[in-house]
C-alpha positions as a printed Julia matrix, in Angstrom:
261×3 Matrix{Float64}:
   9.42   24.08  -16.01
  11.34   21.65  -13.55
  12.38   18.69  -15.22
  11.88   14.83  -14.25
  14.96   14.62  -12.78
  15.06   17.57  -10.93
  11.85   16.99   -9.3
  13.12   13.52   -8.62
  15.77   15.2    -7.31
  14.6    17.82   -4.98
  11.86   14.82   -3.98
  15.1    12.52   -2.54
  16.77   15.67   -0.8
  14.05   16.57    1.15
  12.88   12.58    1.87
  16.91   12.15    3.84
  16.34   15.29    5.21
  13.46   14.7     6.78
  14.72   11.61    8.21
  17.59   13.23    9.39
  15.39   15.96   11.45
  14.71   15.57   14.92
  11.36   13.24   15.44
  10.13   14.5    18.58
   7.64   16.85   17.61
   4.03   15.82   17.94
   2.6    14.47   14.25
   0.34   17.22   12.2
  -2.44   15.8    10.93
  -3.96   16.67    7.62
  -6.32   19.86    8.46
 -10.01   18.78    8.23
 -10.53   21.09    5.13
  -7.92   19.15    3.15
  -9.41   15.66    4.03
 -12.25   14.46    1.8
 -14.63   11.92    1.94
 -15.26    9.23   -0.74
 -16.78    6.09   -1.24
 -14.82    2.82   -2.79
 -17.08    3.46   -5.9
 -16.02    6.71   -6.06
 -12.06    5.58   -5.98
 -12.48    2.69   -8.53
 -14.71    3.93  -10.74
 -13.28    3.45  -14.59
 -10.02    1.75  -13.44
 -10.69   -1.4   -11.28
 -14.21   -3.31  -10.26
 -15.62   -5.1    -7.05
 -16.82   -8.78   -7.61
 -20.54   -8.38   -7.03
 -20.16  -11.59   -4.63
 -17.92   -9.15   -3.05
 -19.71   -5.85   -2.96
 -21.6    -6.2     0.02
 -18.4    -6.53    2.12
 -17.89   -2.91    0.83
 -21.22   -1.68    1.14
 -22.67   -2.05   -1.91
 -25.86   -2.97   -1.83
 -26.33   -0.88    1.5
 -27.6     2.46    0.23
 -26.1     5.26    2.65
 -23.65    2.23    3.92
 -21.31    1.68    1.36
 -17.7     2.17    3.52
 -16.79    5.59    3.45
 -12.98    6.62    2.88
 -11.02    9.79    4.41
  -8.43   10.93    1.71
  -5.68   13.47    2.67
  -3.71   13.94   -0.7
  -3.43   13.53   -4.54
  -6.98   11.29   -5.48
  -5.49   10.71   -9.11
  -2.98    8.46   -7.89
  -5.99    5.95   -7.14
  -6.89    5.5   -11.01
  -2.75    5.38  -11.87
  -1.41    1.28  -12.14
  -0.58    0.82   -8.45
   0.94   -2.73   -6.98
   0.9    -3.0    -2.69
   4.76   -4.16   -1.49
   3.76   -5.17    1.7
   5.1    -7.87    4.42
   6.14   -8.03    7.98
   7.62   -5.6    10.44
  10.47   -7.75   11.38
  12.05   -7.72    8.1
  15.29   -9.28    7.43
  18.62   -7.69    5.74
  17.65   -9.15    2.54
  13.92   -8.61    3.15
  14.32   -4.83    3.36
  16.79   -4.57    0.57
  14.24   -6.86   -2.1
  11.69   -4.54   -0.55
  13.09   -1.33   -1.99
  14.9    -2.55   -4.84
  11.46   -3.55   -6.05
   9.81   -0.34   -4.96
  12.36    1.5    -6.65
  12.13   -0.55  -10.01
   8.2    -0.06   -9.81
   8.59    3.46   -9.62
  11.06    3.92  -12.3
   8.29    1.77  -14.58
   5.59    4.82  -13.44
   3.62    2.36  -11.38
   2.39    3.97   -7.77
   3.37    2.21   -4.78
   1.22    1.27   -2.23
   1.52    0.3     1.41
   0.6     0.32    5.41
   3.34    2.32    6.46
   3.6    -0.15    9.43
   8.03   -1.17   10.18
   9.29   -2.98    8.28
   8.31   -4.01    4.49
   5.85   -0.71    4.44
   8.55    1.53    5.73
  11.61    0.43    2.98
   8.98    0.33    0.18
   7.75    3.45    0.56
  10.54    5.33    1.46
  12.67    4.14   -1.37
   9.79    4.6    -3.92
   9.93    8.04   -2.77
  13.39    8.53   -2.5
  13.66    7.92   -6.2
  10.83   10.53   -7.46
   7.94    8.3    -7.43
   4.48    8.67   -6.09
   2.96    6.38   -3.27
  -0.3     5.98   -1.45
  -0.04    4.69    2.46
  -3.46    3.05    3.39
  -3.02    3.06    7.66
  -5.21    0.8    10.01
  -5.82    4.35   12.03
  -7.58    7.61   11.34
  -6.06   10.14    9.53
  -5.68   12.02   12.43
  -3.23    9.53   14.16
   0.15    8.01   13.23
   1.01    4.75   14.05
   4.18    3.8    14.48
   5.33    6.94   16.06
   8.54    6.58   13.95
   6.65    7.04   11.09
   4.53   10.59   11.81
   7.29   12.48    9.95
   7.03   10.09    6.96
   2.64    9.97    6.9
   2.58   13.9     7.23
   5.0    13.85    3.95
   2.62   11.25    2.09
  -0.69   13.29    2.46
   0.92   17.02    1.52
   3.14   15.13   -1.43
   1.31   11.74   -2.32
  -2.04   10.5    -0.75
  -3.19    9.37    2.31
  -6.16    6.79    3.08
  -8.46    5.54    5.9
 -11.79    3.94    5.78
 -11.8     5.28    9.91
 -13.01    8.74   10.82
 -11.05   10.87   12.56
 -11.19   10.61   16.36
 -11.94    6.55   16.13
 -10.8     4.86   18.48
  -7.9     2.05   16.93
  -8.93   -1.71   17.53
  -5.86   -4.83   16.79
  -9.36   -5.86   14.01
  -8.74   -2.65   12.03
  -5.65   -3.75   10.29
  -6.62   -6.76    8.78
  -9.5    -4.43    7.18
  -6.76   -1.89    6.09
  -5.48   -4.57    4.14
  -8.72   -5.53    2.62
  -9.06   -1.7     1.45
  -5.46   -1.85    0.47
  -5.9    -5.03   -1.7
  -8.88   -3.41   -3.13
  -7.51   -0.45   -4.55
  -4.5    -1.59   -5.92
  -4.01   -3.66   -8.62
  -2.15   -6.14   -7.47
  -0.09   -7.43   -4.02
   3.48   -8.23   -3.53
   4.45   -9.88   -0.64
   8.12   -9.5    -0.15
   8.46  -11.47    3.81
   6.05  -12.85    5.95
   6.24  -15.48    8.62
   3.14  -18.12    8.93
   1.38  -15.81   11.34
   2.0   -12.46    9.79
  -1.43  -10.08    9.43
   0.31   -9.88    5.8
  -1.68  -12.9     4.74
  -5.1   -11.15    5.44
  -3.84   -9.44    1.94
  -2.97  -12.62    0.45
  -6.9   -13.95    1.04
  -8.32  -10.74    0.21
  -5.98  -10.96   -3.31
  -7.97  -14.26   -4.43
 -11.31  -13.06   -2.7
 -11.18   -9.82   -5.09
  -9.6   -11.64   -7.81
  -6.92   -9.75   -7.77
  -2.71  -10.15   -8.59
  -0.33  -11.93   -6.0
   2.87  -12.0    -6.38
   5.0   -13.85   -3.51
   8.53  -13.34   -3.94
  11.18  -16.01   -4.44
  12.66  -16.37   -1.28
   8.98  -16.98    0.36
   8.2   -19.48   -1.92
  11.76  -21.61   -0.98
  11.55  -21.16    2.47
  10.99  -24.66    3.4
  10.38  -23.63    7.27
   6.68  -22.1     5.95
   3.57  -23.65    4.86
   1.34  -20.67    4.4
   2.55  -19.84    0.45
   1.48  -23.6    -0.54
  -2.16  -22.47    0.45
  -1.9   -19.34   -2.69
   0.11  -21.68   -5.57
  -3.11  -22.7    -7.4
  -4.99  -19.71   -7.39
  -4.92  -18.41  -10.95
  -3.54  -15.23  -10.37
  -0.52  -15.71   -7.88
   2.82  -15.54   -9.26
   6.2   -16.11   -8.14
   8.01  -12.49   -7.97
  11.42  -13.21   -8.72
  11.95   -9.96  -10.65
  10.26   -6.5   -11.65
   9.35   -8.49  -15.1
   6.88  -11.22  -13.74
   4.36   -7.85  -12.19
   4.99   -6.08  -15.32
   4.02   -9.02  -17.79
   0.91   -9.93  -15.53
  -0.23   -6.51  -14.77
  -0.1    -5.93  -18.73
  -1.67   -9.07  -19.43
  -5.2    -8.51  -18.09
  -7.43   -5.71  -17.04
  -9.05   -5.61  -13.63
């Protein structure tokens, strides 16, 4: 049987080799047969709940309605602890590097990593998470069937045959600018918890941020946000009861183990 470390390994070979590969073939979508359907209920059920002042935004008291989910991938990695790095696509130096370092440190506590797989935050977090052997879940703003940024096609088709895939839009939808800002209300759903590593006063990353205290769930906001005197939007999270300044992998660990959703 391969060990850990080997499979961590073999994981991180074939992650730099991939990127190394030429990235002009057309993206592969997950074959219909491998793509299954679920509901939010179905995801959460046992590990993490829905508000009921909140359900209806999901579906729940629609019978037939509730929002239906397309999953290419590994399912179990839904009920596994899983914290969303997540920020914007312009990300700095020092953005990118807190970005993986914390993806990394996540990973190496067995904690899945979630993210958008848009440029920037998405791209370091989960590329370093599964550069160092651990297991991720990309929630996309598109179907399943399209990849979007281009750049990334090579990464998403490695997610849903390795880790998991998710989109709440059926394949062949067309993609609307409204759909990400849903993707992060899925996203914030199904994890337990939201870091935000860089995000300007405008980014979509804040739709997370409301839909954090709307499902009562963690925010973290790292250091360097929070003493950024040029932005205003963090001062509008610092007294809701669950945000927390992220200055290391400690404060997620402590908060995560400190309640359950």
């Amino acid at each position: 049987m391969a060990t850990h470390s080997h499979v961590s390994a073999a994981r991180s070979e074939r992650t730099m080799n991939e990127a190394s590969k030429p990235n002009d073939r057309a993206y592969q979508p997950p074959p219909r047969d491998d793509m299954r359907i679920m509901t939010v209920g179905d995801l959460l059920a046992g590990k993490r709940q829905i508000a009921p002042s909140q359900q209806a935004r999901f579906g729940f008291e629609s019978e037939g309605l509730e929002l239906r989910i397309w999953c290419a991938g590994d399912i179990e990695l839904i009920q596994k602890r899983a914290v969303s790095i997540v920020g914007t696509r312009d990300v700095s130096q020092n953005g990118a590097a807190r970005a993986r370092r914390l993806a990394k440190e996540l990973s190496d506590e067995g904690l899945v990593i979630f993210s958008g797989l848009a440029k920037g935050v998405d791209t370091e977090a989960l590329r370093s998470a599964i550069h160092v052997g651990g297991r991720v879940v990309a929630v996309i703003g598109t179907p399943l069937d399209k990849a979007y940024p281009a750049e990334n096609k090579r990464l998403q088709e490695e997610i849903y045959r390795e880790h998991l895939l998710v989109s709440q839009f059926h394949p062949g939808q067309r993609v609307f600018p409204s759909h990400f800002p849903e993707r992060n209300k899925l996203m914030a759903a199904l994890s337990d918890g939201t870091a935000i590593i860089e995000a300007g006063d405008t980014s979509g990353t804040l739709h997370q941020a409301a839909e954090c205290v709307r499902l009562g769930r963690w925010l973290f906001i790292a250091q360097a946000v929070m003493d950024d005197t040029t932005l205003t939007w963090p001062r509008r999270f610092e007294t809701y009861e669950r945000c927390r300044v992220l200055r290391d992998v400690t404060d997620i660990l402590s908060a995560l183990d400190s309640t359950h959703l």
